[in-house]
C-alpha positions in Angstrom: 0.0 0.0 0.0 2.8 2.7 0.8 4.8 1.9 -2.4 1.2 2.2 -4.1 0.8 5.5 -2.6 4.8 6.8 -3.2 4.0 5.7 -7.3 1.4 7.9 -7.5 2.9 11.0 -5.2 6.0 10.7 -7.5 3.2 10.4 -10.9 1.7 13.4 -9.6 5.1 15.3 -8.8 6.2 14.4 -12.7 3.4 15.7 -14.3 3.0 18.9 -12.2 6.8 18.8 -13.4 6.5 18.6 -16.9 3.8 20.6 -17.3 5.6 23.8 -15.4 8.7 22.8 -17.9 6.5 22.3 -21.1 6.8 25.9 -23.0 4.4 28.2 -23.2 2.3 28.9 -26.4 2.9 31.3 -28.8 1.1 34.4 -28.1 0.8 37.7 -30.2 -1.3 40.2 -32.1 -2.5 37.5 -34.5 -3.7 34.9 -31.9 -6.9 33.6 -32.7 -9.8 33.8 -30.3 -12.4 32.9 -31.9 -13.8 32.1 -35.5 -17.1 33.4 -36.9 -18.0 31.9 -39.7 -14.6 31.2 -40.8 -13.6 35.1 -40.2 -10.8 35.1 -37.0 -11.3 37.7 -34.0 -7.4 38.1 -32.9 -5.8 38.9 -29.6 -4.8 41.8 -31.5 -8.5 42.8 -32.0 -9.6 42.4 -28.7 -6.4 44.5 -27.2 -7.2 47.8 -29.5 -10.5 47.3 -28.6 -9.9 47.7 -25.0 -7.9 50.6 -25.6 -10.0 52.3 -27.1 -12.6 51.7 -24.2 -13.6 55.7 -22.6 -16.4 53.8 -20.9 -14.4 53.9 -16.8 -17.1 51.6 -15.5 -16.2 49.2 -18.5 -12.4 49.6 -18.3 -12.8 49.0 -14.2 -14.1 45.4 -14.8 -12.2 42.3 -13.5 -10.4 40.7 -16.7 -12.3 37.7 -17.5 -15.4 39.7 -17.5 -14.4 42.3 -19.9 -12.8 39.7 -21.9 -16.4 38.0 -22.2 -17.8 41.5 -22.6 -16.0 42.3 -25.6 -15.5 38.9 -27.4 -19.7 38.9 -27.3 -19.7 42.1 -28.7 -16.7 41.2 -31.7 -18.9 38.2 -32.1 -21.8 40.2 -32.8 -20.3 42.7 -34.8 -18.0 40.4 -37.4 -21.8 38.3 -37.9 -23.9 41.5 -39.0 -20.8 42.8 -40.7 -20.6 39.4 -42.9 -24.2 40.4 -43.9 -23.0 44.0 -45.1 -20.0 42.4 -46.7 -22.2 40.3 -48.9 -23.9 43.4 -50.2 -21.3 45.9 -50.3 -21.7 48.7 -52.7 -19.1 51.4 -54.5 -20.2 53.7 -51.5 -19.5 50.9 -48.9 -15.9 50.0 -50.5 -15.1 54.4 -50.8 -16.2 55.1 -47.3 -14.1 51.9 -45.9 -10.9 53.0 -47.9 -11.8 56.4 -46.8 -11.5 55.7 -43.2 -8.7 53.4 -43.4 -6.6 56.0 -45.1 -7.6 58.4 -42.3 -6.7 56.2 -39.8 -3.3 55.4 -41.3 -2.7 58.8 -41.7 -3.7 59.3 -38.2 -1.6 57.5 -36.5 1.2 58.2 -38.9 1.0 61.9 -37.9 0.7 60.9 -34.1 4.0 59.7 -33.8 5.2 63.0 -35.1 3.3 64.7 -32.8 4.5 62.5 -30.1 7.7 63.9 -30.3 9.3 65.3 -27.3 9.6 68.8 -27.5 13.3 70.6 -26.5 13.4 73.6 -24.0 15.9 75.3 -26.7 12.7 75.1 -28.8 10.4 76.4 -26.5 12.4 79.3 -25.3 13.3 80.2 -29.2 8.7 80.2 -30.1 8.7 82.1 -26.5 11.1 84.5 -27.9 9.9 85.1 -31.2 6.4 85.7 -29.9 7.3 88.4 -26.8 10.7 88.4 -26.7 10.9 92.4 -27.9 7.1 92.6 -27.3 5.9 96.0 -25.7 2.8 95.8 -23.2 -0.1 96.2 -25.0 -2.8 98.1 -24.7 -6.3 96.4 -23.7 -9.4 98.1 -23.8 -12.8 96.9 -21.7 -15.9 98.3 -23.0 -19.7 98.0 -23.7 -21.7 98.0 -27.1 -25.0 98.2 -28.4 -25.7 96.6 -32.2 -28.3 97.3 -34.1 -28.9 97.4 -37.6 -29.9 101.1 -39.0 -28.0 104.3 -38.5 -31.0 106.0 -37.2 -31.7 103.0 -34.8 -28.3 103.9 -33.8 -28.6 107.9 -33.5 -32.0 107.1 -31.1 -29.9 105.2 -28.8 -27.2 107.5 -28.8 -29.7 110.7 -28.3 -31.4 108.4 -25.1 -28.1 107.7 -24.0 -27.5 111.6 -23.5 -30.4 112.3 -22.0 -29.6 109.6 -19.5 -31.2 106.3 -20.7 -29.3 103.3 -19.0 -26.4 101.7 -20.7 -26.9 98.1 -19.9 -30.7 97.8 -20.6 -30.5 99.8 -23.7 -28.2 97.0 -24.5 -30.6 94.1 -22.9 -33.8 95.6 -24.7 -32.2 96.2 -28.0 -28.5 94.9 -29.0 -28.2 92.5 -31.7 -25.3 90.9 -30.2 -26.9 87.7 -28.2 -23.2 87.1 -26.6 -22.5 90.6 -25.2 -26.2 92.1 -25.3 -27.5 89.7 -22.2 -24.4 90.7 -20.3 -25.5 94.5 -20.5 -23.5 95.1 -23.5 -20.2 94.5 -22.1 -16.9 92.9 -24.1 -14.5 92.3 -21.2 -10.6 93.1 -22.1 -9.7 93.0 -25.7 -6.8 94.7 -27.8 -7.5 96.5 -30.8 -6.5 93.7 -33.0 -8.8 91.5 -32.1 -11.8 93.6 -33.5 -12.5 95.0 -36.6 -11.0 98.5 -37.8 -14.0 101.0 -37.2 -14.8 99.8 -34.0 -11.0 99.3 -33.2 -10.1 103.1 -34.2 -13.2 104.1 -32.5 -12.4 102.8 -29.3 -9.2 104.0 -29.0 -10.4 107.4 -29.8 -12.4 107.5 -26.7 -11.6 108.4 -23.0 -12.4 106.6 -20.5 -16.7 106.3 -19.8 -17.1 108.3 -22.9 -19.7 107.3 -25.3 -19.0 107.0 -29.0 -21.0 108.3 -32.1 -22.7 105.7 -34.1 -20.0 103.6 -36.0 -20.4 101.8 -38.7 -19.0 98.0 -39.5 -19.5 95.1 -41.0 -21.8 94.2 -38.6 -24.0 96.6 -38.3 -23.9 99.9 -36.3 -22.5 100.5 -32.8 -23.0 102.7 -30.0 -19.6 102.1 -27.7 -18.7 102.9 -24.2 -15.1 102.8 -23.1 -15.0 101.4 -19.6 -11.1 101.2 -18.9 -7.9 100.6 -20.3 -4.7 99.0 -19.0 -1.5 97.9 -20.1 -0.8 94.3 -20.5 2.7 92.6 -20.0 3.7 89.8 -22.2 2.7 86.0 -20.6 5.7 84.8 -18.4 6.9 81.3 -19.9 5.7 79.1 -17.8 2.4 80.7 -18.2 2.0 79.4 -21.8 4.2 76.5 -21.9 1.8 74.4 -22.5 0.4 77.0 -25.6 3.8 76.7 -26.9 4.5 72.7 -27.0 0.9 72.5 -28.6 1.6 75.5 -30.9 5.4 73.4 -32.1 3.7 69.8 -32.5 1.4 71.4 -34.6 4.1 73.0 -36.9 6.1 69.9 -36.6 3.1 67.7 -37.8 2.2 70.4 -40.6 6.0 70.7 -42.1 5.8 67.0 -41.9 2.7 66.7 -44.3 4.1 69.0 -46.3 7.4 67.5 -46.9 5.3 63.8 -47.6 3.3 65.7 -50.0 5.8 67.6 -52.0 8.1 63.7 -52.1 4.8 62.2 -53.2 4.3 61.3 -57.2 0.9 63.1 -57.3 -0.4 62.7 -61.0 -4.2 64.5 -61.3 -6.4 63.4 -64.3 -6.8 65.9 -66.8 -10.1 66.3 -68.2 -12.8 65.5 -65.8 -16.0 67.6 -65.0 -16.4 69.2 -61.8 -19.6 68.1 -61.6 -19.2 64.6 -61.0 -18.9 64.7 -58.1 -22.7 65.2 -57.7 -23.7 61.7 -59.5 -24.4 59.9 -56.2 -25.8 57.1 -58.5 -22.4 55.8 -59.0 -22.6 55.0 -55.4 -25.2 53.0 -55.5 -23.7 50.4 -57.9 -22.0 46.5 -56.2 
């Protein structure tokens, strides 16, 4: 009985063994885990799939359960998409190739944008941008739009006689944005509006109340509320402005450069207007 029982101990100790010994198998992108109807799901699948998860509730699940979570839903998805494949038309085969040049180019582009981005280069944008910058001038002040000359020269006549600013602009502005908040702007420079009302407000002392001025826009009645001088933004302030600001040059030049290697030949000859015949689309 107690050889019996050492035979099978020492059995049980070599398989345990040979198992832990045997190598393990193959695993990578192109793993199969499942088959629908011939058409493979991969490991490869199932990993981008999780990454690309913004769900937190999903992405907070226990492995095995979003593993069965998201195999269901592959399942599902390869099945009806089998029964689109069967049917596929010109407008199903552009908008695939479509996407899957957009995504190429996507992430293509990311890893230029990824880049890590040198102090030297963000001290040179910094420097270029402010470096002999003198403080500008800001401007806060109020407006009232409306669309007629003479709706303007009321205004401006009620104004005088001692109408209120801010319900003048409530009761009657055209701008939605600044006519709710009593007409007011907040700080601006004179570069960020256009000309007449620019030159108009920095004709104007402080509390003053313009003349009707005419833009694009319409016609505006302007009070200047203050003025103040504005340093230039310390780096560390806009850091963050400034990395963004150089990937996206970085990523531009790049296209650019792609583009101009690129053997681009156009087709001569073909009407504008083709691009209106939808029925093409419509053809398997």
């Amino acid at each position: 009985m107690r050889l019996f029982r050492l035979s099978a101990a020492l059995a049980v100790t070599t398989a345990v063994t040979t198992m832990l010994a045997a190598p393990a198998i193959a695993q990578d992108a192109d793993t199969v885990v499942a088959t629908v109807n011939d058409t493979p799901i991969t490991l490869g699948q199932m990993i981008a799939m999780k990454q690309g998860l913004h769900d937190q509730a999903a992405a907070n699940l226990p492995d095995q359960a979003l593993w069965d979570l998201m195999l269901d839903q592959l399942i599902r998805t390869t099945a009806v998409a089998q029964l689109g494949e069967s049917g596929m038309t010109a407008r199903d085969k552009a908008r695939l190739e479509l996407e899957r040049r957009a995504y190429l180019a996507s992430a293509a582009l990311e890893k230029v944008a990824g880049v890590e981005i040198g102090d030297a280069d963000i001290t040179a944008a910094y420097q270029s941008m402010f470096g002999e910058a003198a403080p500008m001038t800001q401007y806060s002040a109020a407006h009232i739009l409306v669309e007629t000359e003479a709706e303007a020269q009321d205004i401006r006549r009620q104004l005088a006689d001692g109408a209120d600013f801010g319900q003048l602009a409530r009761e009657r502005s055209q701008d939605p944005a600044s006519g709710a908040n009593d007409g007011e702007l907040g700080w601006f420079s004179a570069d960020q509006m256009v000309a007449p009302f620019a030159e108009a407000v920095k004709s104007l002392q402080k509390d003053q109340i313009s003349d009707p001025v005419q833009s694009d826009f319409g016609w505006h009645v302007i009070r200047l509320d203050d003025t103040r001088l504005a340093e230039a933004p310390k780096l560390d302030q806009i850091r963050p402005q400034l990395v963004a600001q150089l990937r996206r040059e970085k990523v531009d030049a790049e296209v650019q450069r792609i583009v101009s290697e690129a053997a681009v030949d156009r087709t001569e000859g073909l009407t504008p207007s083709l691009i209106n015949n939808t029925e093409f689309l419509d053809v398997k």
